[in-house]
N, C-alpha and C positions, 0 to 999 in steps of 0.2 A: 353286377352291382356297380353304380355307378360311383365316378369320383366326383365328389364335391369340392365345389371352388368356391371361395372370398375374394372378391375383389377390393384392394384398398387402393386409390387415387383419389386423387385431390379436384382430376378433370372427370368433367362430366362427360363429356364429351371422350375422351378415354374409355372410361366406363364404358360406356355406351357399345364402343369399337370393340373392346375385348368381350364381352356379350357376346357380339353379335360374330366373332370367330370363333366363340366358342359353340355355341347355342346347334350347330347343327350336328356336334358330333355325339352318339348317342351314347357313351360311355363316359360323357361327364356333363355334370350337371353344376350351373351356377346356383347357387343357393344363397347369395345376396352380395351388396355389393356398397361400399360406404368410401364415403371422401375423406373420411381419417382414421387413425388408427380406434379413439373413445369408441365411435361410433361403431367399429368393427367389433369391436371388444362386446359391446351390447349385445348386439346380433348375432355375434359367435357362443351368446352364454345358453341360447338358448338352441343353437343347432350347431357343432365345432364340425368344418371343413376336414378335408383330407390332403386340401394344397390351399394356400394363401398366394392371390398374385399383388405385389407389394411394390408400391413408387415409394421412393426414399424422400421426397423434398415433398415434405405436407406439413398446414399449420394444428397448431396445438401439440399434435408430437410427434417426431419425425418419422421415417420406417426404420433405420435404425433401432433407435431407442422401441420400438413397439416391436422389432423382429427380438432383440436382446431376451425382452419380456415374455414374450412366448416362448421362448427356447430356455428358460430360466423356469417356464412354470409349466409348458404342457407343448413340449417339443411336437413340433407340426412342422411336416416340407413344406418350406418357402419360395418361391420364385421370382427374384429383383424385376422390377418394370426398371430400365432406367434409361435416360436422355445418353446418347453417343458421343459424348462428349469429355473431354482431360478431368471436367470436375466433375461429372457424374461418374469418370471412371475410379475415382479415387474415393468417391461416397461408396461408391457400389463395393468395390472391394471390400471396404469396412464390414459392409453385409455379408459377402462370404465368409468372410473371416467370424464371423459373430454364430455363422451356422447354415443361410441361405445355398441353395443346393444347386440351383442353375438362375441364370442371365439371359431376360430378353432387350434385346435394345429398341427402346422406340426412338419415333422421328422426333426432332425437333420441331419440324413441320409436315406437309403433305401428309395429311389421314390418311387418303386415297392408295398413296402407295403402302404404306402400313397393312390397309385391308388388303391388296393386292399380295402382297409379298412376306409376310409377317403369321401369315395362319396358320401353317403349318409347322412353322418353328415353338410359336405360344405352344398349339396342340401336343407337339414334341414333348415340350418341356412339360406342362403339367404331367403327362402321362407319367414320365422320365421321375420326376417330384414322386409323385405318388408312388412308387415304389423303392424311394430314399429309406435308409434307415438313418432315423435323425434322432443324436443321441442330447441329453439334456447337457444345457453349459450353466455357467456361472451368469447371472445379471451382469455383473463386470467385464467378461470374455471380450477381450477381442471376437429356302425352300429346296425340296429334294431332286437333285438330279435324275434324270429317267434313266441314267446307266449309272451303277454303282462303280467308278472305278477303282483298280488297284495299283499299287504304287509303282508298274510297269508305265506306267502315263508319265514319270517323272526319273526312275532310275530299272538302269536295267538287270538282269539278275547278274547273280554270286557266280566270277566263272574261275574262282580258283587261282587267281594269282596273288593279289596283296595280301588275301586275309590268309595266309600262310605265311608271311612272315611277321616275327615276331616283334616291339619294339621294345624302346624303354619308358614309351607314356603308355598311360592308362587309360583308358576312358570311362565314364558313367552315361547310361541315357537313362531317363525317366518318361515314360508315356502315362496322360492321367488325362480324363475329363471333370464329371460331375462327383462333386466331392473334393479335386482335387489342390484348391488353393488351400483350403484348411491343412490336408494330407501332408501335400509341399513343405506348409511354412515348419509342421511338425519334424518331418526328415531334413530341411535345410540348418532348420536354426538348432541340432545337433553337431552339425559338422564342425570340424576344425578346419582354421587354414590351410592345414596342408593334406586337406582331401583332393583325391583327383579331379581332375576337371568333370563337368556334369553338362552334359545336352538335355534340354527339357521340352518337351511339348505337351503344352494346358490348355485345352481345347480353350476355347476365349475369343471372344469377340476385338476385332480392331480397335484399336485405342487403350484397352482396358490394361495387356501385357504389358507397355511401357511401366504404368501406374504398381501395376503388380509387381513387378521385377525392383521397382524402386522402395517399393514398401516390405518387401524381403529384404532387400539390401540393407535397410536400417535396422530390421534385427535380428540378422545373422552375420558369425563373424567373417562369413567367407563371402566373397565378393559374388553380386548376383545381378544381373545385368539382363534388358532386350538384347536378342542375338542381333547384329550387324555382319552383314555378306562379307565374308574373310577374317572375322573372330577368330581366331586362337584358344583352342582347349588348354588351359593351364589349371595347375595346381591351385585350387581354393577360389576355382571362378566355377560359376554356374551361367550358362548362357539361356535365355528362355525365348523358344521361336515368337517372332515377333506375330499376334494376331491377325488372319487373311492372306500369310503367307508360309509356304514351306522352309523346313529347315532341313539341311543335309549335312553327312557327314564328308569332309575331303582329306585325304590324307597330303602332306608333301612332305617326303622323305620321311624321319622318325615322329612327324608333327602332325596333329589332327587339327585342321580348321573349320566352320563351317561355312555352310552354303547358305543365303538365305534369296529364297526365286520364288517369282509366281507361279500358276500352274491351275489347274482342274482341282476340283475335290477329288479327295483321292478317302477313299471307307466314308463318303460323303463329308469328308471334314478339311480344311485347310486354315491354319498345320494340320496335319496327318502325322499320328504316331507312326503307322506303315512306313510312309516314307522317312522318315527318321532312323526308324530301325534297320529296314529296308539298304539304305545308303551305308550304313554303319554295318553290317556283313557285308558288302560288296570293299569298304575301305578300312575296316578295321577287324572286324572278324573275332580272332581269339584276344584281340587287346583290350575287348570290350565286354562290359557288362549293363543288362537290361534290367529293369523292374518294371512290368505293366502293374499300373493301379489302379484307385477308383474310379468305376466309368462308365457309363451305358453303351452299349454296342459292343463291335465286335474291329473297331481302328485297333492297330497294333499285334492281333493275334497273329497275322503273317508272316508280319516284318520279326518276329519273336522266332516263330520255328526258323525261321531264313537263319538267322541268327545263332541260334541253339544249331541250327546245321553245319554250321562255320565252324562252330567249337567256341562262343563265345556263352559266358557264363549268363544265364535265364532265372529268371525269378518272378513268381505273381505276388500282390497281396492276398493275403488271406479274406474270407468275404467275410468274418467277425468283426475285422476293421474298415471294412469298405462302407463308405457311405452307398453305393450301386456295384455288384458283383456283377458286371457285365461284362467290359473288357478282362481282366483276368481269366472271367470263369471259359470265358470263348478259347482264351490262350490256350488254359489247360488243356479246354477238351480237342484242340489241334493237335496238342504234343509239343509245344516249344518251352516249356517249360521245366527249369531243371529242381527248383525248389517253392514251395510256397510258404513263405511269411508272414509276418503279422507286421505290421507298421511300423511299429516303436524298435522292431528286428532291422528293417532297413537301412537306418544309418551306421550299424555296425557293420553289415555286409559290403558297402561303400567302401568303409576306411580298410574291409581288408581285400582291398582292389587295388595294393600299392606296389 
């Protein structure tokens, strides 16, 4: 059975492009496509899609405000179109925050490359969408590499030295993709200031983490910030890998800093939870504690057992809370997993990481 898509843009010409990256794969099917949301709304009364591809800056009424509405009356995965850019990062987020389940970035200009380079991601994401569990909110609410690599490409394995000693910091990492800005803002804006420091990586597009990390930061009390290469893990800071780049853990002496470096995709993603994790049993080991959360695929399940082998405390989301039980469930079924949670569970298991 095929998935059905809506296309809402305001370009015709848009339109058109997303059509025609989708139109050859046989397990989904467009089934109309409109330059506003009214317009959508008609058309969707008489056939409702299984993923909506949605541009935020349209006139009459925005995608915000028509993503709100649907997730307020007949909850449907959504998927942001949005421009790459500081002020579409900051629209766009709005959208995840409201309910929207993954991010594609288009061009500002050059179709061409769009059609070239961009197909595979769109086709990702719908797929990835369509098997979202998207729960209803308030009106109100806030291309693939040929080799898959593993996070040997950026750090090297656990040989037994630091992560047997013990400190007096503590650390947190959190790995999340799809689903996961919602997930986030819910476990962040729990915490007290004097939570342990927190390593995060959210799968995300360049530009967007700046935007994101600042729009946490304004409603939680603990300080939450893009990572910057030689950050400091402190008490009531959350550092969140900067988008298109890896983030690593580095010890010096009783202090955890991070790394922030280019590199390959690593579980086809950069950031890479792998390598996040990965770094952090190699430098911290039993000082640390993980939670993989909602996500598609299987980044992080490594870096997790690597981790749980160290002796550092493991934990998945539960998949009742998971917007995508993908990363988690992959974790499980590896074996790095010491506990599994439910969501609204996870900021207490933080705080007793002291």
């Amino acid at each position: 059975m095929s998935i059905k898509v809506m296309i809402v843009d305001d370009s015709a010409v848009m339109r058109e492009a997303m059509q025609q990256l989708l139109q050859p794969h046989k397990d989904i099917e467009v089934i109309g496509a409109a330059m506003d949301p009214i317009l959508a709304m008609q058309k969707m009364q008489k056939l409702w899609p299984d993923v909506i591809l949605l541009d935020v800056e349209m006139p009459r009424m925005d995608g915000i405000s028509f993503l709100r509405q649907i997730m307020a009356t007949r909850p449907t995965p959504v998927v942001i179109c949005s421009t790459l850019t500081e002020k579409g990062a900051d629209i766009t987020l709005q959208a995840l925050s409201a309910g929207a389940v993954e991010v594609i970035c288009k061009p500002t200009s050059g179709l061409r490359d769009f059609l070239e380079q961009s197909a595979q991601d769109m086709v990702n994401a719908v797929r990835t969408a369509a098997r979202a569990r998207v729960k209803q909110q308030s009106a109100s609410a806030s291309h693939k590499p040929a080799v898959k690599l593993t996070a040997d490409a950026l750090v090297s394995t656990p040989t037994g030295g630091l992560i047997n000693q013990r400190t007096t910091e503590k650390i947190v990492l959190l790995g999340t993709s799809t689903g996961g800005t919602q997930a986030l803002e819910s476990v962040l804006c729990e915490l007290p200031v004097n939570s342990p420091g927190i390593a995060i990586v959210q799968h995300m597009p360049e530009k967007f983490t700046r935007s994101f990390a600042e729009r946490l930061d304004s409603l939680c009390a603990i300080e939450v910030r893009e990572a910057q290469d030689g950050d400091r893990l402190l008490p009531g800071r959350a550092l969140i890998a900067p988008g298109g780049r890896h983030m690593l853990i580095k010890r010096s002496g009783a202090q955890y800093l991070v790394e922030v470096k280019d590199g390959p995709l690593v579980s086809r993603h950069r950031p890479s939870v792998d390598v996040l994790f990965r770094s952090a049993a190699v430098q911290a080991g039993r000082n640390a504690l993980a939670v993989i959360m909602t996500g598609m695929g299987d980044d992080g399940a490594r870096g997790l057992k690597e981790l749980h082998e160290a002796g550092a405390r493991t934990y998945a989301q539960d998949e009742e809370s998971c917007v995508v039980f993908g990363m988690p469930k992959e974790a499980i079924k590896l074996g790095g997993v010491e506990q599994v949670i439910a969501l609204d569970e996870i900021p207490s298991v933080v705080m007793s990481w002291r």
